[in-house]
Predicted model as a PDB file, atoms N, CA, C, CB and O in Angstrom, pLDDT in the B-factor column:
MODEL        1                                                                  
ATOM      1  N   UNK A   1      28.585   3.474  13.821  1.00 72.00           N  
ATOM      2  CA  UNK A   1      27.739   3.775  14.972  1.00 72.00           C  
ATOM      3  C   UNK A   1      27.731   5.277  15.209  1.00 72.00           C  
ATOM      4  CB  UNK A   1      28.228   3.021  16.238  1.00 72.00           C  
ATOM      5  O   UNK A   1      28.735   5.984  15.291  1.00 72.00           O  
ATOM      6  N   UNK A   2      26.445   5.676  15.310  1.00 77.00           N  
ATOM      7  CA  UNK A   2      26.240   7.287  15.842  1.00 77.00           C  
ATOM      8  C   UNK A   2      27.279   7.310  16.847  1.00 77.00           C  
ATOM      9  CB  UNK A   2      24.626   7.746  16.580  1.00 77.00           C  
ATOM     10  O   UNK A   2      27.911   6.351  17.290  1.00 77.00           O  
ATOM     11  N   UNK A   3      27.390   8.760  17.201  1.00 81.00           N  
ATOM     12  CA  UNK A   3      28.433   9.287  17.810  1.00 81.00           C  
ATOM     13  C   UNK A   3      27.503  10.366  18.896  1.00 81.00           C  
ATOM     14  CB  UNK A   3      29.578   9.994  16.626  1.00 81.00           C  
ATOM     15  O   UNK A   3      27.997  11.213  19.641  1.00 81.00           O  
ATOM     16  N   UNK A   4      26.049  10.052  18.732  1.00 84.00           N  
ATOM     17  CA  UNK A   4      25.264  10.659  19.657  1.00 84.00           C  
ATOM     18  C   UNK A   4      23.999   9.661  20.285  1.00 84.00           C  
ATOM     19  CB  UNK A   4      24.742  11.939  18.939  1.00 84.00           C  
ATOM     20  O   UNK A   4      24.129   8.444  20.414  1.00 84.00           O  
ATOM     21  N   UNK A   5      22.486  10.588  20.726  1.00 87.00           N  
ATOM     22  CA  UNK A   5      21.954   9.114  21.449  1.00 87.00           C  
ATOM     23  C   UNK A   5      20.654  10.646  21.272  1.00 87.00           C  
ATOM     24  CB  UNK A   5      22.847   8.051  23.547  1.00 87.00           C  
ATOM     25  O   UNK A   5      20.817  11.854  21.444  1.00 87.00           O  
ATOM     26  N   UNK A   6      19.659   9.981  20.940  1.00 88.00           N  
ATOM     27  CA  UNK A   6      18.658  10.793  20.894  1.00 88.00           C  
ATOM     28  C   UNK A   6      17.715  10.533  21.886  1.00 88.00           C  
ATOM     29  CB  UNK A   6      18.136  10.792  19.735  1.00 88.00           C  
ATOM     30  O   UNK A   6      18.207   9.854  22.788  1.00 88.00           O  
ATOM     31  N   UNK A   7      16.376  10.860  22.083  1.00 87.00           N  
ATOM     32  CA  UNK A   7      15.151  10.744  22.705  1.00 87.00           C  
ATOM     33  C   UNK A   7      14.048  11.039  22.035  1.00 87.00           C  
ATOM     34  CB  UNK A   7      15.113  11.397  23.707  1.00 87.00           C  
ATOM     35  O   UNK A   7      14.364  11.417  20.906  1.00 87.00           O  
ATOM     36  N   UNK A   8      12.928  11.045  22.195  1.00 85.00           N  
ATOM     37  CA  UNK A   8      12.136  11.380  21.251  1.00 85.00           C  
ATOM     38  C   UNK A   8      11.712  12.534  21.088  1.00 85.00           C  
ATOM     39  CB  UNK A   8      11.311  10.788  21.253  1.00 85.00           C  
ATOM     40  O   UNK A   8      11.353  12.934  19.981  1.00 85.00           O  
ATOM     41  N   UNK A   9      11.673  13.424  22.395  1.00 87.00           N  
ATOM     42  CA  UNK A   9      11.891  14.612  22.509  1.00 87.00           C  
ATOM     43  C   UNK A   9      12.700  15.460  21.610  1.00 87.00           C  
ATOM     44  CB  UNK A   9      12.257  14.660  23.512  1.00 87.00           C  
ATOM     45  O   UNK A   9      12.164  16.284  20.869  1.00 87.00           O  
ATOM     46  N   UNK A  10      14.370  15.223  21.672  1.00 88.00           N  
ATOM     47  CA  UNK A  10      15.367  15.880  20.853  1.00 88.00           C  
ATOM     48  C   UNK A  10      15.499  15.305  20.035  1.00 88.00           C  
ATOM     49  CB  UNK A  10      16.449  16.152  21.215  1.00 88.00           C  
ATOM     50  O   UNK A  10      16.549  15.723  19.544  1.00 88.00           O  
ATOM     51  N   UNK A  11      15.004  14.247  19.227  1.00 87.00           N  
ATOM     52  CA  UNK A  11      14.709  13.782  17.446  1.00 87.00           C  
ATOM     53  C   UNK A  11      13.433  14.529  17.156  1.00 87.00           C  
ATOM     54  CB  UNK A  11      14.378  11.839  17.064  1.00 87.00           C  
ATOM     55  O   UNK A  11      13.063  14.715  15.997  1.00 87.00           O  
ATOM     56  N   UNK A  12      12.793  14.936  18.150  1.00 87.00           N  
ATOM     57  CA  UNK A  12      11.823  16.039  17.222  1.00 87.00           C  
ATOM     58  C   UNK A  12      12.072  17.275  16.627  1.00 87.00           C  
ATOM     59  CB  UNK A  12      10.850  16.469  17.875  1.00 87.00           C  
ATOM     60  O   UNK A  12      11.656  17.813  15.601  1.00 87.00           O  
ATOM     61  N   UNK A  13      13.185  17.741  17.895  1.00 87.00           N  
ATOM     62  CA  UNK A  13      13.831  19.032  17.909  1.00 87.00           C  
ATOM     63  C   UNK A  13      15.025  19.070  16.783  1.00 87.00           C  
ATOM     64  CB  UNK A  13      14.399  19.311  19.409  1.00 87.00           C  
ATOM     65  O   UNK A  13      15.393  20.211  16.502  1.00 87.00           O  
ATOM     66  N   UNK A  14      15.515  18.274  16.273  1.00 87.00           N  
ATOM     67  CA  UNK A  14      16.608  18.226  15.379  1.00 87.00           C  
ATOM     68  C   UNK A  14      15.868  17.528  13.673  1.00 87.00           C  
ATOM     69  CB  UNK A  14      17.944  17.104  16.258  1.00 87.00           C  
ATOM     70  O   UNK A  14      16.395  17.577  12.561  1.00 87.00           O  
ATOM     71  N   UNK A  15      14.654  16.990  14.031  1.00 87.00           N  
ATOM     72  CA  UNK A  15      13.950  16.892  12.677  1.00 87.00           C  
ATOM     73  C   UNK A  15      13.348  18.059  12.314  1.00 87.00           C  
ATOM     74  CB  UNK A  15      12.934  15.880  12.615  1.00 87.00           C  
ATOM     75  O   UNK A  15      13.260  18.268  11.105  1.00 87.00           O  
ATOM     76  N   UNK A  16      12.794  19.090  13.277  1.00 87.00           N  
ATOM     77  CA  UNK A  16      12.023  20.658  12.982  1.00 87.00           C  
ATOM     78  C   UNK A  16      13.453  21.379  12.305  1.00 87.00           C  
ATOM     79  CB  UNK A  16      11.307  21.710  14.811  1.00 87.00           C  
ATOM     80  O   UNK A  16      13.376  22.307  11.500  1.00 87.00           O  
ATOM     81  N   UNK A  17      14.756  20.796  12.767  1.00 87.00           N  
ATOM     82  CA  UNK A  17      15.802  21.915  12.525  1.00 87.00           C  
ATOM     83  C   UNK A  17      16.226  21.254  11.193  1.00 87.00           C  
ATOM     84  CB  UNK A  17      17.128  22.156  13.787  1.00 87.00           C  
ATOM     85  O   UNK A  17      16.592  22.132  10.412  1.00 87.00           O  
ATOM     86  N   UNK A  18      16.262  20.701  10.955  1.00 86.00           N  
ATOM     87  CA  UNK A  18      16.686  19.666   9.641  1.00 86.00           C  
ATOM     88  C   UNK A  18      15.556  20.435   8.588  1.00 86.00           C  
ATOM     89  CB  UNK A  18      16.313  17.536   9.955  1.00 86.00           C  
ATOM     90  O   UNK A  18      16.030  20.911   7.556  1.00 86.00           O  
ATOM     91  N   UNK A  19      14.002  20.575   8.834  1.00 88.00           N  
ATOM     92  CA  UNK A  19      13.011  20.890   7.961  1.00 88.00           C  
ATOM     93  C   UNK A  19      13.337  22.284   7.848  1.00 88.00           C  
ATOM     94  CB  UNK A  19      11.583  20.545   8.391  1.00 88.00           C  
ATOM     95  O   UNK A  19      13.153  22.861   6.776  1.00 88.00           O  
ATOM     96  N   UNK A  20      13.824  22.910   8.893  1.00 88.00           N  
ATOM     97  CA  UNK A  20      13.666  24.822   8.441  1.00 88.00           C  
ATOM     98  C   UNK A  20      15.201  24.600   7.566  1.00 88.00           C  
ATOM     99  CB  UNK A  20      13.778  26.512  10.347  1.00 88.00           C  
ATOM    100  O   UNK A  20      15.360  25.523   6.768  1.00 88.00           O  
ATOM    101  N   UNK A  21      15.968  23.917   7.558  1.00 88.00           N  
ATOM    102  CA  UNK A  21      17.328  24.070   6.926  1.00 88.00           C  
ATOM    103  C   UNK A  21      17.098  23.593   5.192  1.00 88.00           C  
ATOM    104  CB  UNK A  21      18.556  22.955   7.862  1.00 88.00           C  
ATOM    105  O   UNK A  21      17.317  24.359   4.254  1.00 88.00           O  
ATOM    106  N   UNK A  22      16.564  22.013   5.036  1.00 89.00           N  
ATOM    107  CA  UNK A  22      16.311  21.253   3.836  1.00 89.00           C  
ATOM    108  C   UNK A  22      15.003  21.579   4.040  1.00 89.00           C  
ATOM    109  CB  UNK A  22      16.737  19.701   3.671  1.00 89.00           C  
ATOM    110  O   UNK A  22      14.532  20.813   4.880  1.00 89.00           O  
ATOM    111  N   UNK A  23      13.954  22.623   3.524  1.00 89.00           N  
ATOM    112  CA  UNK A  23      12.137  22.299   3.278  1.00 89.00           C  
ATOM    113  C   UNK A  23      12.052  21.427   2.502  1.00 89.00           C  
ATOM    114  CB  UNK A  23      11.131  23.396   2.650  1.00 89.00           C  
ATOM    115  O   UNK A  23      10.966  20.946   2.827  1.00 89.00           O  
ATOM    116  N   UNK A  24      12.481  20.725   1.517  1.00 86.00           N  
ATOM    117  CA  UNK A  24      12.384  19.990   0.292  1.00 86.00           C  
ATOM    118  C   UNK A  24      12.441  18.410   1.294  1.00 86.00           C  
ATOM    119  CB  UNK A  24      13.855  20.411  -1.058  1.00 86.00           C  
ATOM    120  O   UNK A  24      12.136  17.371   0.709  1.00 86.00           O  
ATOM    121  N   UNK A  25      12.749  18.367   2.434  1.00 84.00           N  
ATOM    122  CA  UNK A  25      12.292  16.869   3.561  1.00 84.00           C  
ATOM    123  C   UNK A  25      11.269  17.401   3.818  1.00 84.00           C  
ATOM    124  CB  UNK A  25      13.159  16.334   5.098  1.00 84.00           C  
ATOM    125  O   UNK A  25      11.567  17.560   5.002  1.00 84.00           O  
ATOM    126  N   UNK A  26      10.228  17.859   3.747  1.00 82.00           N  
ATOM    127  CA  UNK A  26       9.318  18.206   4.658  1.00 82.00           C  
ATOM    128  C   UNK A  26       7.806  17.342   3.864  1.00 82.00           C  
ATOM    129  CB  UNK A  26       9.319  20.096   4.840  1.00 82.00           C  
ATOM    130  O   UNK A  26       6.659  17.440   4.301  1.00 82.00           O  
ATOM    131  N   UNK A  27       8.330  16.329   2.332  1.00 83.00           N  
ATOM    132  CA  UNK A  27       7.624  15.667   1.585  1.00 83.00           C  
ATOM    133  C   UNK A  27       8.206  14.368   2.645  1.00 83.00           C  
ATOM    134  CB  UNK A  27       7.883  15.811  -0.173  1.00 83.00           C  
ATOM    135  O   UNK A  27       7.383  13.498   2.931  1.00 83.00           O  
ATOM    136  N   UNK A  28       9.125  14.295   3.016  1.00 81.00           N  
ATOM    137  CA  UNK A  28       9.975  12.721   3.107  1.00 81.00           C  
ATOM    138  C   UNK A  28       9.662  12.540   4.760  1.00 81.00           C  
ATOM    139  CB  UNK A  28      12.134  12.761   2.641  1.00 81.00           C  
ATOM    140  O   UNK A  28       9.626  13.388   5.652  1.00 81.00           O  
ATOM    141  N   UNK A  29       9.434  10.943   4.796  1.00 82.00           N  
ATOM    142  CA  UNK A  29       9.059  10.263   6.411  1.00 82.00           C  
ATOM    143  C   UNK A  29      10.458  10.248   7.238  1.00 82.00           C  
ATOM    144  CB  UNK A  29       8.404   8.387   6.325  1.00 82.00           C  
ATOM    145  O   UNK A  29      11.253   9.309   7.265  1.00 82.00           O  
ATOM    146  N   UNK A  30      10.536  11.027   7.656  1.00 81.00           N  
ATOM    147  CA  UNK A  30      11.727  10.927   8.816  1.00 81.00           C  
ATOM    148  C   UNK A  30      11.176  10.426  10.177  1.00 81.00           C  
ATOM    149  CB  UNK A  30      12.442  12.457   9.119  1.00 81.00           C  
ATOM    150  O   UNK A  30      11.003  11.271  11.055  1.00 81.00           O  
ATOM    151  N   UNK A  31      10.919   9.274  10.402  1.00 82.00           N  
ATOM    152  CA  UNK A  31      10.411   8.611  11.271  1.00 82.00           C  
ATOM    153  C   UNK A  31      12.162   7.960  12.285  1.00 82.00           C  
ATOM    154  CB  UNK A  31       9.237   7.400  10.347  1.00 82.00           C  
ATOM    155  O   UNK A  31      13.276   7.731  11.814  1.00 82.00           O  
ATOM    156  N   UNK A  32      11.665   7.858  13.719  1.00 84.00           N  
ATOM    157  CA  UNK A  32      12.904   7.722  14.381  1.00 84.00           C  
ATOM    158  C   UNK A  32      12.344   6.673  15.645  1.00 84.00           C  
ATOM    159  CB  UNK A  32      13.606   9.342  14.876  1.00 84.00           C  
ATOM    160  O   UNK A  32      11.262   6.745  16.228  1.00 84.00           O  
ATOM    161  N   UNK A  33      13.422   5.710  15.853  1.00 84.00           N  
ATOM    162  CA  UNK A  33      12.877   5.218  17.097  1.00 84.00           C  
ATOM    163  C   UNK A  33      14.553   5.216  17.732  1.00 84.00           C  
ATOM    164  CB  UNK A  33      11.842   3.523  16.980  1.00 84.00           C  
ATOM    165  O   UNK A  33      15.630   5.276  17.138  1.00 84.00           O  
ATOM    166  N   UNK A  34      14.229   5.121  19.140  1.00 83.00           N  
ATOM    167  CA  UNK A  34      15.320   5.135  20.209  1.00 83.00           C  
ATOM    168  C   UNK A  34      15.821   3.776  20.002  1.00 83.00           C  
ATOM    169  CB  UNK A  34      14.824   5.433  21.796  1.00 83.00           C  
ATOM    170  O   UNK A  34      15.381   2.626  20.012  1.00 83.00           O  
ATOM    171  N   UNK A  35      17.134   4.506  19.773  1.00 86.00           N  
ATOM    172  CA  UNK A  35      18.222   3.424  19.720  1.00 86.00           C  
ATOM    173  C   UNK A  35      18.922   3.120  18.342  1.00 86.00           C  
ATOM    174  CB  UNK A  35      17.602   2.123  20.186  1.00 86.00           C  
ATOM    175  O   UNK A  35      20.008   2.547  18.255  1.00 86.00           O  
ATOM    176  N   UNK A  36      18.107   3.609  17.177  1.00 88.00           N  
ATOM    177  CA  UNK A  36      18.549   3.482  15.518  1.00 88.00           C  
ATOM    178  C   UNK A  36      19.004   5.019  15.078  1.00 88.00           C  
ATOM    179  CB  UNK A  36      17.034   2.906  14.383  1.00 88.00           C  
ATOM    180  O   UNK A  36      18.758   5.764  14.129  1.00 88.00           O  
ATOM    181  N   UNK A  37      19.886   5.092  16.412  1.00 91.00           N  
ATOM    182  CA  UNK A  37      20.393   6.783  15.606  1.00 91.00           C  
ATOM    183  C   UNK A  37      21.301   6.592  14.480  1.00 91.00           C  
ATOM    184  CB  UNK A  37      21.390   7.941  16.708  1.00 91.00           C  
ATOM    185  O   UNK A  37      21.844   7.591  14.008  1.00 91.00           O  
ATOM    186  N   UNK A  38      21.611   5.082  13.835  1.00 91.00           N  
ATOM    187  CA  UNK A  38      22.523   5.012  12.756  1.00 91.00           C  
ATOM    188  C   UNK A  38      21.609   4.906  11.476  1.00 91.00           C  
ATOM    189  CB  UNK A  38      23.551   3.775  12.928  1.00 91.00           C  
ATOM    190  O   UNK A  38      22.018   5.017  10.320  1.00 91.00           O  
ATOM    191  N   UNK A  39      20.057   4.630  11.936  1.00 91.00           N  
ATOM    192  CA  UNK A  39      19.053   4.447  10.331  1.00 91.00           C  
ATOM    193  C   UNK A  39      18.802   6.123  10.492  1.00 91.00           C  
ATOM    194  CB  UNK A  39      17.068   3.107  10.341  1.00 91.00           C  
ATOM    195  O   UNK A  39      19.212   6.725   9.499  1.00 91.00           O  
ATOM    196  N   UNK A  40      18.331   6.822  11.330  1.00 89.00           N  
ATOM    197  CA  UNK A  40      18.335   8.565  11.006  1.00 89.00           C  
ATOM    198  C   UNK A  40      19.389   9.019   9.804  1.00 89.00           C  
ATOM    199  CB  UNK A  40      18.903   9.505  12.540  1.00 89.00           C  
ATOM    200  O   UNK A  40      19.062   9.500   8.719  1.00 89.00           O  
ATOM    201  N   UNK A  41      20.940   8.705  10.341  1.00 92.00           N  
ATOM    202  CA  UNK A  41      21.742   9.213  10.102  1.00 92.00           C  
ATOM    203  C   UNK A  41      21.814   8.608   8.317  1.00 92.00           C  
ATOM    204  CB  UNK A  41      22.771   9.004  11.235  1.00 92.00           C  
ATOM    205  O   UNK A  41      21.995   9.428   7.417  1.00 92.00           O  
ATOM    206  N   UNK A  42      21.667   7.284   8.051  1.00 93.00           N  
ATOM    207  CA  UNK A  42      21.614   6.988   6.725  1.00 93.00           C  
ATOM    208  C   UNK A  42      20.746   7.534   5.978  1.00 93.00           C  
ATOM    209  CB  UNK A  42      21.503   5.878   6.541  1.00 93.00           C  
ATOM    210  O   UNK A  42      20.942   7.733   4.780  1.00 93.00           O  
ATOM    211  N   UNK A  43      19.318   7.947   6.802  1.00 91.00           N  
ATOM    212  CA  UNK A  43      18.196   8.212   5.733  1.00 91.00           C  
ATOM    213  C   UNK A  43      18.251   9.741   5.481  1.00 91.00           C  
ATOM    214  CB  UNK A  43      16.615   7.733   6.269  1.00 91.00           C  
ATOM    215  O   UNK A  43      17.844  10.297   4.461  1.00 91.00           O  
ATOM    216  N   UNK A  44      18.823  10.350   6.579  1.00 92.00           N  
ATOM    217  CA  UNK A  44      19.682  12.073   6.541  1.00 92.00           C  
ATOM    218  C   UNK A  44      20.137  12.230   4.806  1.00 92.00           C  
ATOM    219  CB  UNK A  44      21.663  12.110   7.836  1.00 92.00           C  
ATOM    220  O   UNK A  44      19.650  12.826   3.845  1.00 92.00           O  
ATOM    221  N   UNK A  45      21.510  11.216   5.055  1.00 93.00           N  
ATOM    222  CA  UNK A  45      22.631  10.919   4.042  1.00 93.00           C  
ATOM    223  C   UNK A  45      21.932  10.860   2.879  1.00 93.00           C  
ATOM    224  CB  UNK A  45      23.479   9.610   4.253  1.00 93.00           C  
ATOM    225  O   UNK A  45      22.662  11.073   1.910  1.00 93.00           O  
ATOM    226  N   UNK A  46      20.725  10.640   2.589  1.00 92.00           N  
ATOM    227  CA  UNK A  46      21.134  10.366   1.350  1.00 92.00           C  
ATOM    228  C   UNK A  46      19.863  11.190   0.919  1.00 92.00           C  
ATOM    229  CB  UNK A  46      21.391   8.744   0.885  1.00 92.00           C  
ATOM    230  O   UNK A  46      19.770  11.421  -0.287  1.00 92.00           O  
ATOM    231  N   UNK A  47      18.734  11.729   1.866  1.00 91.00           N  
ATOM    232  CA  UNK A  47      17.762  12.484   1.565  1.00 91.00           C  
ATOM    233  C   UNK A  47      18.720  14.056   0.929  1.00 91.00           C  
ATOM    234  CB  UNK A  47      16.696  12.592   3.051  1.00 91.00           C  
ATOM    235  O   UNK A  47      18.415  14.794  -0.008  1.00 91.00           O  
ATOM    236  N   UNK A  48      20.089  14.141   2.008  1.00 92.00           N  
ATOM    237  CA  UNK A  48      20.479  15.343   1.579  1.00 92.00           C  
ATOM    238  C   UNK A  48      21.561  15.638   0.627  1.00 92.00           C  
ATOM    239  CB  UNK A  48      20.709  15.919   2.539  1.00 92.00           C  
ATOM    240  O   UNK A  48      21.963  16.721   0.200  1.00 92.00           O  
ATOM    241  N   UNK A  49      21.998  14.261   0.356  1.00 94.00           N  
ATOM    242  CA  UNK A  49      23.219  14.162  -0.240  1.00 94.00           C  
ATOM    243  C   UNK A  49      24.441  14.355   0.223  1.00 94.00           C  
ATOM    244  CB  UNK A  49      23.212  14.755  -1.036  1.00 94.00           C  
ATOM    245  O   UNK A  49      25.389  14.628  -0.513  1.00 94.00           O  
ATOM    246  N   UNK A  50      24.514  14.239   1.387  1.00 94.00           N  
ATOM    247  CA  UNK A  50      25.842  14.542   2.259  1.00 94.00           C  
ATOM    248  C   UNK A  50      26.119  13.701   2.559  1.00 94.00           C  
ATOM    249  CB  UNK A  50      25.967  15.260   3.293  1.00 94.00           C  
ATOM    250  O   UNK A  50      25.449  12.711   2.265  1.00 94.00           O  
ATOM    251  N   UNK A  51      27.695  13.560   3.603  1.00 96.00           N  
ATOM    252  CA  UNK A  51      28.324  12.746   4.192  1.00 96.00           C  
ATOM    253  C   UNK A  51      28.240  12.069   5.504  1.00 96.00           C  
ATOM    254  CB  UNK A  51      29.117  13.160   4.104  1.00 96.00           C  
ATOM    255  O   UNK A  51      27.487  12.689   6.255  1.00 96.00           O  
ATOM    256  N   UNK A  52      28.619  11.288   5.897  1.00 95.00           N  
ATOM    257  CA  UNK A  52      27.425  10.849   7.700  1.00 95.00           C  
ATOM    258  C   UNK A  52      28.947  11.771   8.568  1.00 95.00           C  
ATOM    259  CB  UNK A  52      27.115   7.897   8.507  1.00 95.00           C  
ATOM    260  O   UNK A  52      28.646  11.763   9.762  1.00 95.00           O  
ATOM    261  N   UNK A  53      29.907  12.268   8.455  1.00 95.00           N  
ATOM    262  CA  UNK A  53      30.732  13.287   9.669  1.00 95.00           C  
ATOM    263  C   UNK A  53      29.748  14.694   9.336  1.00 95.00           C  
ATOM    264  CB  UNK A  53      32.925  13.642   9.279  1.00 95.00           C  
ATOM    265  O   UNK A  53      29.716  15.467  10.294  1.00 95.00           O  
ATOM    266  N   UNK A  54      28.976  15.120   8.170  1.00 94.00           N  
ATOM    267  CA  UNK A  54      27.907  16.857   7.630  1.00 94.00           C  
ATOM    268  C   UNK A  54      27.363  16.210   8.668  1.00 94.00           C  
ATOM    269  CB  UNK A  54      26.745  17.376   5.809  1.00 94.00           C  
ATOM    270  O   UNK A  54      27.628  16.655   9.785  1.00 94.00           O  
ATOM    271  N   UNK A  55      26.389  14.890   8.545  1.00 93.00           N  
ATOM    272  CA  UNK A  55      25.127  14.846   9.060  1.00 93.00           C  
ATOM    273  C   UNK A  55      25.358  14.669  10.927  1.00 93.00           C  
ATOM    274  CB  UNK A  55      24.281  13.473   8.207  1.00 93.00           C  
ATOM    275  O   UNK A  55      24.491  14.863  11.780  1.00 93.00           O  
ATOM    276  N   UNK A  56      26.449  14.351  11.095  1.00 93.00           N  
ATOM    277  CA  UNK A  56      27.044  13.930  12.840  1.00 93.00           C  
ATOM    278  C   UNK A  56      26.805  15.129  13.250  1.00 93.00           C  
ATOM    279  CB  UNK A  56      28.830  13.427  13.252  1.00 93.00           C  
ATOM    280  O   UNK A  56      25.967  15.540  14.052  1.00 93.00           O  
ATOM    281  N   UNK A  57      27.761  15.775  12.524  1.00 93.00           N  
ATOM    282  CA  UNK A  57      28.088  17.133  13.302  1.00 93.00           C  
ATOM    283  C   UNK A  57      27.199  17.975  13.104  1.00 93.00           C  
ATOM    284  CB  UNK A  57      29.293  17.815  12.987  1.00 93.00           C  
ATOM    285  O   UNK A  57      27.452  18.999  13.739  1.00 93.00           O  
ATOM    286  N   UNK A  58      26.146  18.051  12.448  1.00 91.00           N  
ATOM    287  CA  UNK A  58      24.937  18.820  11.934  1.00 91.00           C  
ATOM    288  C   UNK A  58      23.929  18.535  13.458  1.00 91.00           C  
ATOM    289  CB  UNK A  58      24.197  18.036  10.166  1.00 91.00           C  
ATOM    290  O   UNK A  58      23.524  19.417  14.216  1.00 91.00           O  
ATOM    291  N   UNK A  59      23.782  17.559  13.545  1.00 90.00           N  
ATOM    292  CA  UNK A  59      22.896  16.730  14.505  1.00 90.00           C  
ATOM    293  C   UNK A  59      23.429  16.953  15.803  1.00 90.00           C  
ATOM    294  CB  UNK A  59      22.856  15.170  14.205  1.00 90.00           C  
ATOM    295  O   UNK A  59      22.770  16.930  16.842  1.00 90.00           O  
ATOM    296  N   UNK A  60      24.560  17.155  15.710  1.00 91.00           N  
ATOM    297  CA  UNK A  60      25.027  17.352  17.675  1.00 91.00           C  
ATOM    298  C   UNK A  60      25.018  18.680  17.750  1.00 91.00           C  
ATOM    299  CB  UNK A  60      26.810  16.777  18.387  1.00 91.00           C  
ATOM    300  O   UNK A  60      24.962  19.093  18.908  1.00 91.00           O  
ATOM    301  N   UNK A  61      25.080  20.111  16.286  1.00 90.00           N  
ATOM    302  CA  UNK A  61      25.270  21.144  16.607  1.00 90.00           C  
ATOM    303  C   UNK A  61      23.548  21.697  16.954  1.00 90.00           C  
ATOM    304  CB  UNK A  61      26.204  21.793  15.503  1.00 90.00           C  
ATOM    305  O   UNK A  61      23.155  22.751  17.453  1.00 90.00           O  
ATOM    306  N   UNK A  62      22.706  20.376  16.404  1.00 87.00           N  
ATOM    307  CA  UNK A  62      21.657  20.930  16.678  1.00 87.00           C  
ATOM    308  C   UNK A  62      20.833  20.716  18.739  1.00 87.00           C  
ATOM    309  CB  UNK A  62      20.808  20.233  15.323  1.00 87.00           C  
ATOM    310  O   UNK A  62      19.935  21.321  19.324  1.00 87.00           O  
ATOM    311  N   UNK A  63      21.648  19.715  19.099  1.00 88.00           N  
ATOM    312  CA  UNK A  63      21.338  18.975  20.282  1.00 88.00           C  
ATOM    313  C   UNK A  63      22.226  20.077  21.104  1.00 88.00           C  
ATOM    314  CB  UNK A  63      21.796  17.199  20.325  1.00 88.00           C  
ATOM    315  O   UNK A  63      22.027  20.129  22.318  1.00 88.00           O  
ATOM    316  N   UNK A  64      23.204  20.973  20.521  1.00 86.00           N  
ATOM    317  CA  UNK A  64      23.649  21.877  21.713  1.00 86.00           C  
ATOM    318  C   UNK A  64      23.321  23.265  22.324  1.00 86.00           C  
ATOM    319  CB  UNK A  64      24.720  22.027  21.526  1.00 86.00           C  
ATOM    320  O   UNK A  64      23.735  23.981  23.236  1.00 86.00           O  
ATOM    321  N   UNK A  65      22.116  23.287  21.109  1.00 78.00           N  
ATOM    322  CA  UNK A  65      21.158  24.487  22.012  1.00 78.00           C  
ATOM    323  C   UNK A  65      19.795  23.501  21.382  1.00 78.00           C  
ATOM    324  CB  UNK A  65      21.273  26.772  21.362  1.00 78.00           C  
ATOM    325  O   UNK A  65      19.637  23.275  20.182  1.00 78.00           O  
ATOM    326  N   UNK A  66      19.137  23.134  22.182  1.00 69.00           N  
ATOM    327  CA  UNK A  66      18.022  22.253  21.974  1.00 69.00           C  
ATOM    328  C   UNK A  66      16.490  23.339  21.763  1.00 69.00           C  
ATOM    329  CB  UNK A  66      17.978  21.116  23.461  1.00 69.00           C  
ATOM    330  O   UNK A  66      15.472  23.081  21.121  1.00 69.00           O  
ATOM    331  N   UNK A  67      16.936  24.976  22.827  1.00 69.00           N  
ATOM    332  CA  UNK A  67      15.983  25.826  22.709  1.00 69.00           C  
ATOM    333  C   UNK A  67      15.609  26.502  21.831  1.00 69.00           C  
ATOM    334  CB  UNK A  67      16.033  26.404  23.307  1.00 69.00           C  
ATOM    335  O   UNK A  67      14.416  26.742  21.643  1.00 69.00           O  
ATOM    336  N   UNK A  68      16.797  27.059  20.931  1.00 71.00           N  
ATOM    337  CA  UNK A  68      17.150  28.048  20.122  1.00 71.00           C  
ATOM    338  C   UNK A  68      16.429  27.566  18.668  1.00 71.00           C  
ATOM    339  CB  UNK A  68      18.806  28.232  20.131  1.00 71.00           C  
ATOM    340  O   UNK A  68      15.916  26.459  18.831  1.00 71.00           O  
ATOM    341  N   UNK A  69      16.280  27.977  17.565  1.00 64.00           N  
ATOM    342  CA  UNK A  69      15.634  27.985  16.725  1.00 64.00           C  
ATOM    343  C   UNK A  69      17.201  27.826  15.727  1.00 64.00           C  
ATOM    344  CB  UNK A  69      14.502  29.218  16.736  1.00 64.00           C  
ATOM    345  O   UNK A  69      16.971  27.156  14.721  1.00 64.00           O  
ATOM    346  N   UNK A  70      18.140  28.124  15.783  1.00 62.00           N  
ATOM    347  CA  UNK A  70      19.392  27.798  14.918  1.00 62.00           C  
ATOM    348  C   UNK A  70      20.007  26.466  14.782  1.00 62.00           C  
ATOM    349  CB  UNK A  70      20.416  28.543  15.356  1.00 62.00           C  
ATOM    350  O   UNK A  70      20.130  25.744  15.771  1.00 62.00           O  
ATOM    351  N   UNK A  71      20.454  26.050  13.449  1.00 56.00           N  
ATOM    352  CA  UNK A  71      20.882  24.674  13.187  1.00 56.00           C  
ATOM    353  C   UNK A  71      22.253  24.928  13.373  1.00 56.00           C  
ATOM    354  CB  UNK A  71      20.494  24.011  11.775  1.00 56.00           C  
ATOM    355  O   UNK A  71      23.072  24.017  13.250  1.00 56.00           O  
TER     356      UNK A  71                                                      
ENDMDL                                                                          
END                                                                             
């Protein structure tokens, strides 16, 4: 189980930060609905090849400045 809780608002804001970090997702459907922050986190995993604690902590460092343009 995620270890966070999105909105649709800040799954937009952390999919724009995900695309300026990986451009090579910017071919791939990162589609999100409230409440499946554990299918994000799998389809993260394996689009990037990382681990789901990269992709946790990637994802909450992006939810802690929601304004800022930095991942």
């Amino acid at each position: 189980m995620a270890n966070f809780q999105l909105t649709s608002e800040t799954a937009f804001k952390v999919k724009t930060k995900f695309l300026r970090k990986y451009r090579d997702l910017a071919n791939e459907p990162l589609a999100f609905e409230p409440g499946k922050e554990d299918q994000l986190v799998e389809d993260l995993m394996r689009l990037v090849k990382r681990d789901r604690t990269y992709i946790e902590f990637t994802i909450q460092k992006a939810l802690a400045d929601t304004k800022g343009n930095r991942l």
